[in-house]
C-alpha positions as CSV (number, residue, x, y, z in Angstrom):
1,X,96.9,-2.4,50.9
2,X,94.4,0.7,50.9
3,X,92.7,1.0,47.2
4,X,91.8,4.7,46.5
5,X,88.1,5.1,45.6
6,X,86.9,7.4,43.1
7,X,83.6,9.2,44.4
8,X,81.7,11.4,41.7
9,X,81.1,15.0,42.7
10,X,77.5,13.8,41.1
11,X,75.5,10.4,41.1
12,X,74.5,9.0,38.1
13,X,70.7,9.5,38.8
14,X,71.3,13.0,40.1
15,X,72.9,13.8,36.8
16,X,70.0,12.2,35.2
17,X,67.5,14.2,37.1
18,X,69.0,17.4,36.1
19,X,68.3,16.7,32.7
20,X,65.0,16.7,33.1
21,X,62.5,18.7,31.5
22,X,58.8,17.9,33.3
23,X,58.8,21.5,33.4
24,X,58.5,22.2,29.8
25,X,55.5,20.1,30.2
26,X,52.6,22.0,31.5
27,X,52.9,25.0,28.9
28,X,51.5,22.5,26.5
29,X,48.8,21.1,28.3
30,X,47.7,25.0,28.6
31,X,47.9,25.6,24.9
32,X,46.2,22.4,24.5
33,X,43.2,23.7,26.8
34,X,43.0,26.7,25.2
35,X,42.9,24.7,21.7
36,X,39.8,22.4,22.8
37,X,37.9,25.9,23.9
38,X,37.7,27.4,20.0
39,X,34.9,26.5,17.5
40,X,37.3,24.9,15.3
41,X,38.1,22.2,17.9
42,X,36.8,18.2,17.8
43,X,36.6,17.0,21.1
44,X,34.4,15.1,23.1
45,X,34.8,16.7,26.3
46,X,31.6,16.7,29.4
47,X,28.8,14.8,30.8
48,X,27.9,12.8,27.3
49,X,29.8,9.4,26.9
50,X,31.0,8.3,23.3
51,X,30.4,5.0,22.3
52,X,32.7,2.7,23.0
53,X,34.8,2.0,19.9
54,X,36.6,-1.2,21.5
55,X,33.2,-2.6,22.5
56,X,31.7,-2.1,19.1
57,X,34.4,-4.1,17.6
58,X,33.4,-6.9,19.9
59,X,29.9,-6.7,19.4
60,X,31.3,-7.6,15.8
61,X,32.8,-11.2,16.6
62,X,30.2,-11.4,18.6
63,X,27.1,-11.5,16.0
64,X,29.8,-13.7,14.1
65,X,29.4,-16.7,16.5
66,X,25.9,-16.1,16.4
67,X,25.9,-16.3,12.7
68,X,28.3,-18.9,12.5
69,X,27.6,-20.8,15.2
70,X,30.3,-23.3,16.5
71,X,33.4,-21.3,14.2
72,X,34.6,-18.4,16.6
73,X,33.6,-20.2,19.9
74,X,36.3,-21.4,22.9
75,X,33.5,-24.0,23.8
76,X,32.3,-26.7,21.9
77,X,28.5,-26.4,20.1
78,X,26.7,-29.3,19.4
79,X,23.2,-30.0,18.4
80,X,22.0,-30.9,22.1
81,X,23.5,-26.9,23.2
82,X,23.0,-25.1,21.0
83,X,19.5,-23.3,21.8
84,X,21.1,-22.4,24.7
85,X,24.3,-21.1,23.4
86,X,21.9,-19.4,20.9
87,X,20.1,-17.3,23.8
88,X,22.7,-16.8,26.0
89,X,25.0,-15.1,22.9
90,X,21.4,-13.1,21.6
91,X,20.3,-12.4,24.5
92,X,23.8,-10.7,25.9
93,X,23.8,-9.1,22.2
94,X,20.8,-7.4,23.1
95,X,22.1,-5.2,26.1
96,X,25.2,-5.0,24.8
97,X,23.8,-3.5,21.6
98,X,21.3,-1.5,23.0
99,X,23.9,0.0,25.6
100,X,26.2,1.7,22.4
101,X,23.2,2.4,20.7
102,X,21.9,4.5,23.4
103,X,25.2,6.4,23.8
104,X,25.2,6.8,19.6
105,X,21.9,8.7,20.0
106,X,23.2,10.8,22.3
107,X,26.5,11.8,21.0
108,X,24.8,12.8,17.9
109,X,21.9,14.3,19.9
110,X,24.9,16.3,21.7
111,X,27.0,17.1,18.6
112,X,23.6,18.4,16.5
113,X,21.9,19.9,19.7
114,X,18.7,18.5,19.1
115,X,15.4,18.3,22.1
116,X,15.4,14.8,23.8
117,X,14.8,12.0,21.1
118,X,13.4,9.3,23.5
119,X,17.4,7.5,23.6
120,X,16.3,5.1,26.0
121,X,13.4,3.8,24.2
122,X,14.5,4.3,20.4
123,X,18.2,2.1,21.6
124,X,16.2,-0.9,22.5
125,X,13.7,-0.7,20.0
126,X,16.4,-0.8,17.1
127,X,18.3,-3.2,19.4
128,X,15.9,-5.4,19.1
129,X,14.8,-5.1,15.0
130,X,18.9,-5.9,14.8
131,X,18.3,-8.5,16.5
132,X,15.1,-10.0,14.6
133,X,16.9,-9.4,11.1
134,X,19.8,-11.9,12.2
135,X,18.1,-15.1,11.0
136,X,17.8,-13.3,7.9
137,X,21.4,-12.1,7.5
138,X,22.6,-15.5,8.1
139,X,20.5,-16.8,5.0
140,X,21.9,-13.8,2.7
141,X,25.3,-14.8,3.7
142,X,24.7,-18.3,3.0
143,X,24.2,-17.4,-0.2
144,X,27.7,-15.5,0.1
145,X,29.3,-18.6,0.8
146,X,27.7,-20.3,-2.1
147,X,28.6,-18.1,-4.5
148,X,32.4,-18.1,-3.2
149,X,32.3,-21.6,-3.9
150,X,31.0,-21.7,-7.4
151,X,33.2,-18.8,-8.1
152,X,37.0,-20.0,-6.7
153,X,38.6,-23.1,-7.6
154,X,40.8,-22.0,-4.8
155,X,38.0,-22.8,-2.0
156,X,38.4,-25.8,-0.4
157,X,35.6,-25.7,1.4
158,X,32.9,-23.6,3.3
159,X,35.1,-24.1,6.2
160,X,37.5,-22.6,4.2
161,X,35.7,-19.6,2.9
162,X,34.6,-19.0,6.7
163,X,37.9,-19.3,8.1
164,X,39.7,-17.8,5.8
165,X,38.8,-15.3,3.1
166,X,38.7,-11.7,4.1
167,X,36.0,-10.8,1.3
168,X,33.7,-12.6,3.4
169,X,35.0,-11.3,6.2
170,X,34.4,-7.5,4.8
171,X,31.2,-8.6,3.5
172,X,29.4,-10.5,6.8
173,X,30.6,-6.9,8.7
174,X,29.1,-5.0,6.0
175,X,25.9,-6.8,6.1
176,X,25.2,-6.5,9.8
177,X,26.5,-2.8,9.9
178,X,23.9,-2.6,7.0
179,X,20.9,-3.5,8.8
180,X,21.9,-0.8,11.5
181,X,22.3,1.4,8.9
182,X,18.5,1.3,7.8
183,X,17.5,1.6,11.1
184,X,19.5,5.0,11.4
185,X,21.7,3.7,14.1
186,X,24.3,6.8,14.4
187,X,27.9,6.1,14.1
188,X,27.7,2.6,14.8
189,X,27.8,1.1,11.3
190,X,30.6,3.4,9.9
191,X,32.7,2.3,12.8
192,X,31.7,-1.4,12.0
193,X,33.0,-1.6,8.0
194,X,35.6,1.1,8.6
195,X,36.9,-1.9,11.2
196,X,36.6,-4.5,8.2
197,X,38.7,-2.2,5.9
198,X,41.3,-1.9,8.0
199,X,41.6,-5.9,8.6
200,X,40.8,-6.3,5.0
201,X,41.4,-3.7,2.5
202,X,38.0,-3.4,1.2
203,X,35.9,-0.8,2.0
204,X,32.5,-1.2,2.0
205,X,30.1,2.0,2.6
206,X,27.1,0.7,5.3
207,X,24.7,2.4,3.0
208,X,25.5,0.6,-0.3
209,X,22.5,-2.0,-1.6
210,X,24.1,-5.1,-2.1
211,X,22.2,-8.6,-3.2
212,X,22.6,-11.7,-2.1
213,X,25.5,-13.9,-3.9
214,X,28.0,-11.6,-4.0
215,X,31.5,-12.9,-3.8
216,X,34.4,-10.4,-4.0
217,X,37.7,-12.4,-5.0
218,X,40.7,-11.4,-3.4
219,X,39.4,-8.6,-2.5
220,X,42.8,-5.9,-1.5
221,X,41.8,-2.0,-3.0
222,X,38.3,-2.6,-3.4
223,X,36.0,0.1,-2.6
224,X,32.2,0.3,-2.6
225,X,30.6,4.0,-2.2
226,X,27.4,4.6,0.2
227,X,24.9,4.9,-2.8
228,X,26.3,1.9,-5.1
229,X,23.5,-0.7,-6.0
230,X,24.6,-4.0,-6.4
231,X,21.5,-7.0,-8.0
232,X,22.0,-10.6,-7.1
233,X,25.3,-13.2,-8.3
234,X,27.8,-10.1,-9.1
235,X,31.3,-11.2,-8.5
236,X,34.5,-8.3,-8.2
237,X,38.3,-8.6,-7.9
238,X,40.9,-6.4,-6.0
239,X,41.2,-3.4,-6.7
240,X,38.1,-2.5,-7.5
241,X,36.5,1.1,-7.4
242,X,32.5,1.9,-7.5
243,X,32.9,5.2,-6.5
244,X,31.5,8.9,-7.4
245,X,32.8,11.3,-10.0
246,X,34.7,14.4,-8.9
247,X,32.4,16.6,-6.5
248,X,32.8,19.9,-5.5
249,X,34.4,21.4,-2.0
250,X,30.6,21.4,-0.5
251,X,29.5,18.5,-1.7
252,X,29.2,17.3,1.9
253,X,26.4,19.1,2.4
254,X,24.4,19.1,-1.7
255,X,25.0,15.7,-2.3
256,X,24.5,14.4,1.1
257,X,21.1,12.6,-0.5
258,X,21.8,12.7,-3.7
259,X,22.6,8.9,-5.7
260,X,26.9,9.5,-6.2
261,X,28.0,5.9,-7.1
262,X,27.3,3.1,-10.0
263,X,24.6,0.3,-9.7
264,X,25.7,-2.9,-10.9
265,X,23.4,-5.3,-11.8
266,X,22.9,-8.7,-12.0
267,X,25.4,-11.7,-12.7
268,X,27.9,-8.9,-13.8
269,X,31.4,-10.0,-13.3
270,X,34.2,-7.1,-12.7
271,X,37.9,-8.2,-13.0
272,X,40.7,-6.2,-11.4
273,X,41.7,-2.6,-10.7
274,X,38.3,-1.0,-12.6
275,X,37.0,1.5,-12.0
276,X,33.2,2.6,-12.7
277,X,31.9,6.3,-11.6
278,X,29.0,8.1,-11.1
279,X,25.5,8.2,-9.7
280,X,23.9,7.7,-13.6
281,X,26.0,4.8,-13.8
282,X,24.7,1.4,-14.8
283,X,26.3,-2.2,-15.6
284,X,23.7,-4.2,-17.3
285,X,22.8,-7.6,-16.2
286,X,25.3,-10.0,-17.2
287,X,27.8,-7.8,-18.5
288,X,31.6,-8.6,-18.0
289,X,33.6,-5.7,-17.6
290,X,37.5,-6.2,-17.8
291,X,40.6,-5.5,-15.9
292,X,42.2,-1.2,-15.7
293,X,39.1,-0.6,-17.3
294,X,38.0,3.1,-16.5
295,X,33.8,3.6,-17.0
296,X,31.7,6.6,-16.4
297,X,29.0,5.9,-18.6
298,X,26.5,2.9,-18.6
299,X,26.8,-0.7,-20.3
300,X,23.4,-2.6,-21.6
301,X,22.9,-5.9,-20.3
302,X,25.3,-8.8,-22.5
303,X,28.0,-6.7,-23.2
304,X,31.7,-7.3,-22.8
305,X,34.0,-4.2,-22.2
306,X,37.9,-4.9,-23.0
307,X,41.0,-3.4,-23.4
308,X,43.0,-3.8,-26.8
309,X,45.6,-6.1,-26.2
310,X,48.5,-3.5,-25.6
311,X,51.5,-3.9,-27.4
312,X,54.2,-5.5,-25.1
313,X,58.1,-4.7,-25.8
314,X,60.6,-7.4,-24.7
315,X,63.6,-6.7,-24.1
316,X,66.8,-8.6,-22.6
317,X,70.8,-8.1,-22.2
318,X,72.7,-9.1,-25.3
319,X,74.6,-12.5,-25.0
320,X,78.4,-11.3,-23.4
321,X,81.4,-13.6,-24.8
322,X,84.5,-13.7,-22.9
């Protein structure tokens, strides 16, 4: 018995294709074009390579395994290794680092139009003072670790604090991204704790001064500005702020050098969600500031700063008999 087929005057994927719209496409591209040609536009468009954002992250975990050695590693590191796992890691470090570093000089070179600055040379010279101030950040952060330990009941363990806690996390990035910092590495270092902050929620300026011993607890909202000054044994919660009082709409280029942010001195503790301003700013040694505390002026060494106890309402729904 014959069956009757239905044929479409249209196939499914020519129906399809007459809905497209690649043509609408190219209009954009132009406008895009023409966008990228004005003053106004940020681009990095010609000869000049950026620095690779994907490989700075991994020149990250890989000072980590240097620092740490044995934590971060797929192979195993034991005491007969690890020389060798020491120079192979520092040694690839070296032209990895001095490879962005290169390219750093020369996008800002590019973006500021300044005469040739020796890249070349001046990439593997501060390559190598990065390198030579490792042993040296390793001992600062071991003091990190201590003072985690003494501060958090919570630690378990170094192992722990290592593994585990994103203020030391924040703060190993910060002081590696520090030392390239102070040897005026372009771009590098922002790109370094900007990468912490978004793992961690604590943003840490590359420029801030920050001692040995610090331990930030919990760590989510804090933020440390480029000209804060932090002594020896100071120990912050979340939430955090040492930042700068109001500027004005040019203060990107008058206050460029100028100090904006608190210093914080020694064996000061500063609980949650405070905030302490300005440039003038200064916590005495072994102050204790409390929590939502708001500060803008300076506190002599020994002082306490609290909130009154605020006056708490309870309420609750009346008893209901049926």
């Amino acid at each position: 018995m014959a069956t009757d087929i239905h044929i479409p005057e249209l196939c499914e994927h020519e129906t399809q294709y007459s809905s497209c719209l690649h043509d609408k496409v190219p209009p954009v591209v132009e406008t895009l074009v023409a966008s990228w040609q004005t003053d106004d536009c940020f681009d990095h468009v010609g000869p000049v390579p950026i620095p690779s954002h994907k490989a700075i992250i991994d020149i990250i975990y890989q000072v980590r395994q240097i620092l740490f050695p044995g934590y971060f590693t797929k192979t195993k590191v034991h005491a007969s290794n690890l020389e060798y796992y020491l120079g192979k890691e520092t040694t690839d470090l070296y032209e990895r680092l001095t490879n962005e570093i290169i390219m750093a000089i020369r996008h800002d070179c590019r973006r500021t139009n300044l005469p040739c600055t020796r890249c070349e040379e001046r990439g593997h010279r501060m390559a190598l003072s990065f390198i030579q101030s490792l042993p040296g950040i390793s001992a600062i952060l071991s003091t990190d670790i201590r003072a985690t330990l003494a501060g958090d009941p919570a630690a378990a363990s170094s192992d722990e604090i290592i593994f585990c806690y994103p203020g030391l996390l924040a703060i190993s990035i910060f002081r590696m991204a520090h030392e390239l910092y102070l040897l005026k590495v372009p771009i590098i270092p922002r790109i370094m704790t900007e990468h912490a902050h978004s793992l961690t929620g604590i943003d840490i300026h590359p420029g801030a001064a920050i001692g040995p011993g610090f331990f930030i607890d919990h760590g989510t909202g804090v933020v440390i500005g480029e000209t804060t000054v932090i002594g020896s044994n100071v120990r912050i919660y979340q939430g955090v702020t040492l930042g700068a009082l109001s500027l004005p709409k040019d203060a990107g280029d008058k206050m460029k050098n100028v100090k904006r942010h608190p210093s914080i001195e020694d064996d000061v503790i500063v609980y949650a969600n405070t905030t302490i301003l300005g440039g003038d700013t200064i916590i005495g040694a072994r102050s204790v500031i409390g929590g939502n505390i708001w500060l803008t002026e300076s506190v002599p060494p020994d002082t306490r700063v609290l909130l009154k106890r605020p006056e708490l309402i309870y309420s609750g729904r009346k008893e209901v008999r049926y």
